[in-house]
C-alpha positions as CSV (number, residue, x, y, z in Angstrom):
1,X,203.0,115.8,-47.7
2,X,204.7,113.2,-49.9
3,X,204.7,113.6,-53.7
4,X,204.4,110.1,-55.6
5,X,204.3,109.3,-59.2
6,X,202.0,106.4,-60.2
7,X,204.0,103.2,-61.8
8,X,200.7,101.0,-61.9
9,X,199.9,102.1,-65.4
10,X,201.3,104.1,-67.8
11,X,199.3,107.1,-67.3
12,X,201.8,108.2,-64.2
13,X,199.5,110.3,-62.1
14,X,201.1,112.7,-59.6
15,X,199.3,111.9,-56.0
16,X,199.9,113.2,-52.8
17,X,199.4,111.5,-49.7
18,X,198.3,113.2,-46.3
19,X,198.4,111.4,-43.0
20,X,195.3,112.1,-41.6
21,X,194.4,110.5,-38.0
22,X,192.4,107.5,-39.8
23,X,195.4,106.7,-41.6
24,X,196.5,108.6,-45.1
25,X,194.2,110.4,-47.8
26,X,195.1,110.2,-51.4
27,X,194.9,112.9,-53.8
28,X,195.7,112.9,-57.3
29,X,195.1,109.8,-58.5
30,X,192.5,108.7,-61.1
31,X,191.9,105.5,-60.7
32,X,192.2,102.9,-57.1
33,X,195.0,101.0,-58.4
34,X,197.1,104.4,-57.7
35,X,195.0,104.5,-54.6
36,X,196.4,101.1,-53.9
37,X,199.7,101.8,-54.7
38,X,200.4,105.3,-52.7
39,X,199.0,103.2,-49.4
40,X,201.6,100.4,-50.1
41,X,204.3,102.9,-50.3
42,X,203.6,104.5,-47.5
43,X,202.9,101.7,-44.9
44,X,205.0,98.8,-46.6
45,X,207.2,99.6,-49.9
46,X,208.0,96.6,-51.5
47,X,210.8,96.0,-54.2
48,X,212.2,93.4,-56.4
49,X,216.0,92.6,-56.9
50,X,217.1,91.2,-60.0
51,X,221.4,90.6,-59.9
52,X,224.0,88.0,-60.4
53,X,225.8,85.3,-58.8
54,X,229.3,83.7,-59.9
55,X,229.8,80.1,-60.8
56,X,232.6,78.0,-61.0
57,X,232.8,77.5,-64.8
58,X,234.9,79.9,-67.0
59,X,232.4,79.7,-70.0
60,X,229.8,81.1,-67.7
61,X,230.8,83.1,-64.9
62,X,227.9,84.7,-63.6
63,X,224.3,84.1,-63.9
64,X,221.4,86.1,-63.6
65,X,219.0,86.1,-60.7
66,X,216.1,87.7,-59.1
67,X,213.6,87.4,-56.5
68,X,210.8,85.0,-56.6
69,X,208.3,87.8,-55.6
70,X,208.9,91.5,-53.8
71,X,210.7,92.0,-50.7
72,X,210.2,94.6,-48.4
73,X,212.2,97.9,-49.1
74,X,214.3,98.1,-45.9
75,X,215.5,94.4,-46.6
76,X,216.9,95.0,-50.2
77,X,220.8,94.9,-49.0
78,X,220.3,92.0,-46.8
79,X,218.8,89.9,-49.2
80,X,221.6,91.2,-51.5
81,X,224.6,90.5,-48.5
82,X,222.8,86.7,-49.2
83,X,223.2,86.9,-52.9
84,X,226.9,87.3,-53.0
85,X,227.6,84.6,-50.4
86,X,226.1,82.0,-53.4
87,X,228.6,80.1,-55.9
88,X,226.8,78.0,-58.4
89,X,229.2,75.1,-59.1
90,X,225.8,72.7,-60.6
91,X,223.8,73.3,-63.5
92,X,220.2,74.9,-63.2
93,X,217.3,76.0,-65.6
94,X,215.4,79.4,-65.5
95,X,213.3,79.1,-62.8
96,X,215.2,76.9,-60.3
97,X,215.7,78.0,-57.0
98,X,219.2,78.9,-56.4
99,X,218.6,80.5,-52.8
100,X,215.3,78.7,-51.2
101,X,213.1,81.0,-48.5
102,X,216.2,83.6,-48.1
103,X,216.2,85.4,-44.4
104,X,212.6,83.8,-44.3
105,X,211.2,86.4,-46.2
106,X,209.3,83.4,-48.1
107,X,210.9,84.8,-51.2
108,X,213.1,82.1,-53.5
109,X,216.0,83.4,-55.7
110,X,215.7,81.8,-58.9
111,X,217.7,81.9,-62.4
112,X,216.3,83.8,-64.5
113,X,218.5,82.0,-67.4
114,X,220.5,78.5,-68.3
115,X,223.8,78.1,-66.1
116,X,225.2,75.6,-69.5
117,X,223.0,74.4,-72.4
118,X,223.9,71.0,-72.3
119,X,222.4,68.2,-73.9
């Protein structure tokens, strides 16, 4: 019987799950967003990645990036194997996509700061 502490709020309620032959029971929880959440983690755990990706300019580089929206758990180190094949060698705002629809997950990766502040 998995043990699972709630991150929907900051109250952090311990819930168990049991499968049951209708599909899983949650216990524990005080309110459905926990409900919610336990279900999620047991049928499809999502997760965002937030890294980096070189550049070709000295004065910057790397620049922080994450996912556009969750991916699913078990695809975290292939969207990351993605990642490092990127080289930014063109300036971009926070925001723009760097990596569009990676593996076809539907799910941009996008700066999350300025490559150069020019003006």
């Amino acid at each position: 019987m998995p043990k699972l502490v709630c991150i929907v709020c900051p109250r952090g309620c311990t819930m168990e799950v049991t499968e049951t032959g209708e599909g899983f029971r949650v216990t524990g929880n005080t309110c459905k967003r926990g409900e919610a959440f336990a279900l999620a983690e047991m049928t499809c755990p999502m997760r965002t990645i937030s890294s980096t990706v070189p550049t070709v300019f000295p004065e910057v580089p790397v620049l922080p990036v994450r996912v556009s929206a969750e991916i699913p758990k078990e695809r975290i180190f292939d969207v990351m194997r993605e990642i490092k094949k990127v080289r930014l060698d063109h300036d971009v705002r926070r925001g723009d996509v760097v990596l569009a629809d990676v593996l076809g997950l539907g799910v941009d990766i996008i700066a999350t700061d300025e490559l150069l502040k020019r003006k």
